[in-house]
N, C-alpha and C positions, 0 to 999 in steps of 0.2 A: 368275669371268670372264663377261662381260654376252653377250657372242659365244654362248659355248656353252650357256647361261640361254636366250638368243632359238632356235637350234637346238633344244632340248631343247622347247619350246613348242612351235614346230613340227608337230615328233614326235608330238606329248601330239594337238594337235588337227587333225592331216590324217586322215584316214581310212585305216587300214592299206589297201595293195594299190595305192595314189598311189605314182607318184614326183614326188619334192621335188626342185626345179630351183633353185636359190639364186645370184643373180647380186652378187658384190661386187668391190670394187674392190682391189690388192693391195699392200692392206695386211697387216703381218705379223702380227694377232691373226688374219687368218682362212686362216693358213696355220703357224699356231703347233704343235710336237709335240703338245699336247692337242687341236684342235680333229681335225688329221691322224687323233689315235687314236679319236677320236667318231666320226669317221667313218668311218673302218673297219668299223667294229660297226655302223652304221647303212648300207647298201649302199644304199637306196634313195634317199639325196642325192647330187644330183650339187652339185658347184660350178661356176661359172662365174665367169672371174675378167676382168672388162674391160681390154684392154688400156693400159700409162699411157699418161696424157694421152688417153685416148678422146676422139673427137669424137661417136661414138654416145650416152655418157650425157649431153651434152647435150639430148637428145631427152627423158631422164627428167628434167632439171630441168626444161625447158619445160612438163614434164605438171606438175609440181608448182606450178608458175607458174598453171596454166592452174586445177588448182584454187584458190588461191588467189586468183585474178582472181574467176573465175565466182562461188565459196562462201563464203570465210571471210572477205574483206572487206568493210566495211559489215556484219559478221554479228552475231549476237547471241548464243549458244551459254551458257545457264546451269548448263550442267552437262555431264561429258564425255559420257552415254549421249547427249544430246542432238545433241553434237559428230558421235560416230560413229555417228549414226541420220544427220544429214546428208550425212556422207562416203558412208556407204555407199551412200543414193537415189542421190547424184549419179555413185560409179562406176557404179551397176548401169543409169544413162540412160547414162551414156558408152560401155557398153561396148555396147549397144540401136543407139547411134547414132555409133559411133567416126568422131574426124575426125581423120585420119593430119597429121601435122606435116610439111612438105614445106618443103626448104633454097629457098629464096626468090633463094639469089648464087650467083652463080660462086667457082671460087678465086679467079679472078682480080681479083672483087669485092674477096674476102673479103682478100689479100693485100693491094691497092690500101689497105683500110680500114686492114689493120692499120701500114702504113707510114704513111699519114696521123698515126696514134696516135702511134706510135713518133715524126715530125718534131716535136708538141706534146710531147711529154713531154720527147726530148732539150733541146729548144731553150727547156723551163721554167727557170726561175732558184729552186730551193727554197732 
Protein backbone atom coordinates (compact mmCIF):
# COMPACT_ATOMS: atom_id res chain seq x y z
CA UNK A 1 0.00 0.00 0.00
CA UNK A 2 1.84 3.35 -1.50
CA UNK A 3 -0.22 5.36 1.55
CA UNK A 4 1.25 3.60 4.21
CA UNK A 5 4.98 3.25 2.29
CA UNK A 6 4.78 7.45 2.07
CA UNK A 7 3.63 7.55 6.08
CA UNK A 8 6.23 5.12 7.07
CA UNK A 9 8.96 7.60 5.22
CA UNK A 10 7.73 10.13 7.05
CA UNK A 11 8.34 8.42 10.36
CA UNK A 12 11.87 7.05 9.02
CA UNK A 13 12.85 10.88 8.30
CA UNK A 14 11.09 13.60 10.84
CA UNK A 15 13.09 13.94 13.77
CA UNK A 16 11.55 11.85 16.81
CA UNK A 17 9.80 14.45 19.44
CA UNK A 18 7.91 16.42 15.73
CA UNK A 19 4.60 16.09 15.42
CA UNK A 20 3.39 15.03 11.82
CA UNK A 21 0.34 16.94 10.77
CA UNK A 22 -0.81 15.15 7.48
CA UNK A 23 -3.51 16.91 5.38
CA UNK A 24 -5.47 14.69 2.81
CA UNK A 25 -8.35 14.63 1.00
CA UNK A 26 -11.26 11.70 1.85
CA UNK A 27 -10.42 9.31 0.12
CA UNK A 28 -10.77 5.73 1.54
CA UNK A 29 -7.12 4.49 1.34
CA UNK A 30 -6.31 7.23 3.86
CA UNK A 31 -9.01 6.08 6.06
CA UNK A 32 -8.64 2.34 5.25
CA UNK A 33 -8.45 -0.47 8.60
CA UNK A 34 -4.63 -0.48 7.93
CA UNK A 35 -3.61 2.91 7.71
CA UNK A 36 -6.35 3.52 10.98
CA UNK A 37 -4.05 0.72 12.87
CA UNK A 38 -0.63 2.58 11.64
CA UNK A 39 -1.73 5.05 13.19
CA UNK A 40 -2.65 4.06 16.39
CA UNK A 41 0.89 2.78 17.08
CA UNK A 42 2.19 5.92 15.63
CA UNK A 43 0.44 8.92 18.27
CA UNK A 44 2.32 11.55 17.03
CA UNK A 45 0.35 11.87 13.38
CA UNK A 46 -2.34 13.71 13.39
CA UNK A 47 -4.62 13.51 10.05
CA UNK A 48 -6.39 16.16 8.74
CA UNK A 49 -8.85 15.35 6.32
CA UNK A 50 -10.30 18.35 3.78
CA UNK A 51 -13.65 18.63 3.59
CA UNK A 52 -15.38 17.31 0.00
CA UNK A 53 -15.54 19.59 -2.59
CA UNK A 54 -13.10 22.06 -0.47
CA UNK A 55 -12.79 25.44 -1.79
CA UNK A 56 -9.67 25.80 0.56
CA UNK A 57 -7.41 23.27 -1.59
CA UNK A 58 -7.80 25.23 -4.26
CA UNK A 59 -5.34 27.63 -2.68
CA UNK A 60 -2.83 24.44 -2.78
CA UNK A 61 -3.37 23.83 -6.45
CA UNK A 62 -2.63 27.47 -7.06
CA UNK A 63 0.63 27.01 -5.01
CA UNK A 64 1.40 24.21 -7.33
CA UNK A 65 0.53 26.54 -10.40
CA UNK A 66 2.57 29.14 -9.07
CA UNK A 67 5.53 26.68 -8.99
CA UNK A 68 5.18 25.60 -11.98
CA UNK A 69 4.68 29.23 -13.60
CA UNK A 70 7.71 30.61 -11.73
CA UNK A 71 10.31 27.04 -12.07
CA UNK A 72 9.66 24.29 -14.17
CA UNK A 73 8.50 25.79 -17.20
CA UNK A 74 10.99 26.96 -19.84
CA UNK A 75 13.26 24.70 -17.35
CA UNK A 76 15.84 22.58 -18.02
CA UNK A 77 16.34 19.86 -15.09
CA UNK A 78 18.87 16.92 -16.16
CA UNK A 79 18.62 15.08 -13.55
CA UNK A 80 16.15 14.65 -10.63
CA UNK A 81 18.97 15.96 -7.60
CA UNK A 82 19.03 18.85 -9.96
CA UNK A 83 15.10 18.95 -10.04
CA UNK A 84 14.89 18.92 -6.14
CA UNK A 85 18.01 21.32 -5.60
CA UNK A 86 15.68 23.77 -7.68
CA UNK A 87 12.40 23.01 -5.83
CA UNK A 88 13.81 23.22 -2.72
CA UNK A 89 15.88 27.14 -3.43
CA UNK A 90 12.57 28.24 -4.67
CA UNK A 91 10.39 26.87 -1.41
CA UNK A 92 13.01 28.01 0.99
CA UNK A 93 12.82 32.09 -1.17
CA UNK A 94 9.00 31.44 -0.87
CA UNK A 95 8.86 30.72 2.35
CA UNK A 96 11.72 34.17 3.01
CA UNK A 97 9.15 36.06 1.17
CA UNK A 98 5.68 34.35 1.23
CA UNK A 99 2.98 36.06 -0.90
CA UNK A 100 -0.51 35.00 0.46
CA UNK A 101 -3.14 34.04 -2.45
CA UNK A 102 -6.00 36.42 -1.86
CA UNK A 103 -9.88 35.51 -3.61
CA UNK A 104 -9.80 38.34 -6.24
CA UNK A 105 -14.37 37.83 -6.62
CA UNK A 106 -17.14 37.84 -4.75
CA UNK A 107 -19.69 34.89 -4.65
CA UNK A 108 -21.51 36.85 -6.31
CA UNK A 109 -18.77 37.03 -9.03
CA UNK A 110 -18.08 33.70 -8.71
CA UNK A 111 -21.84 32.52 -9.09
CA UNK A 112 -22.53 35.14 -12.06
CA UNK A 113 -19.33 33.23 -13.86
CA UNK A 114 -20.49 29.93 -13.12
CA UNK A 115 -24.16 30.48 -14.66
CA UNK A 116 -22.52 32.22 -17.55
CA UNK A 117 -20.65 28.63 -18.02
CA UNK A 118 -23.38 26.61 -17.21
CA UNK A 119 -25.80 28.94 -20.35
CA UNK A 120 -22.59 27.90 -22.98
CA UNK A 121 -22.36 24.50 -22.20
CA UNK A 122 -26.29 23.87 -21.86
CA UNK A 123 -27.13 25.57 -25.03
CA UNK A 124 -23.80 23.70 -26.89
CA UNK A 125 -25.03 21.23 -29.37
CA UNK A 126 -22.41 17.95 -28.92
Amino acid sequence: MEFKKFLAKIEAQVPVGLDVHIVCDNYGTHKSPTIVSWLAKHPRFTMHFTPTYSSWINQVERLFAEVTRELLQRSDHRSVQTLEKDLRNWIKGWNENPKPFIWTKTAEEILESLGRLLKRINSARH
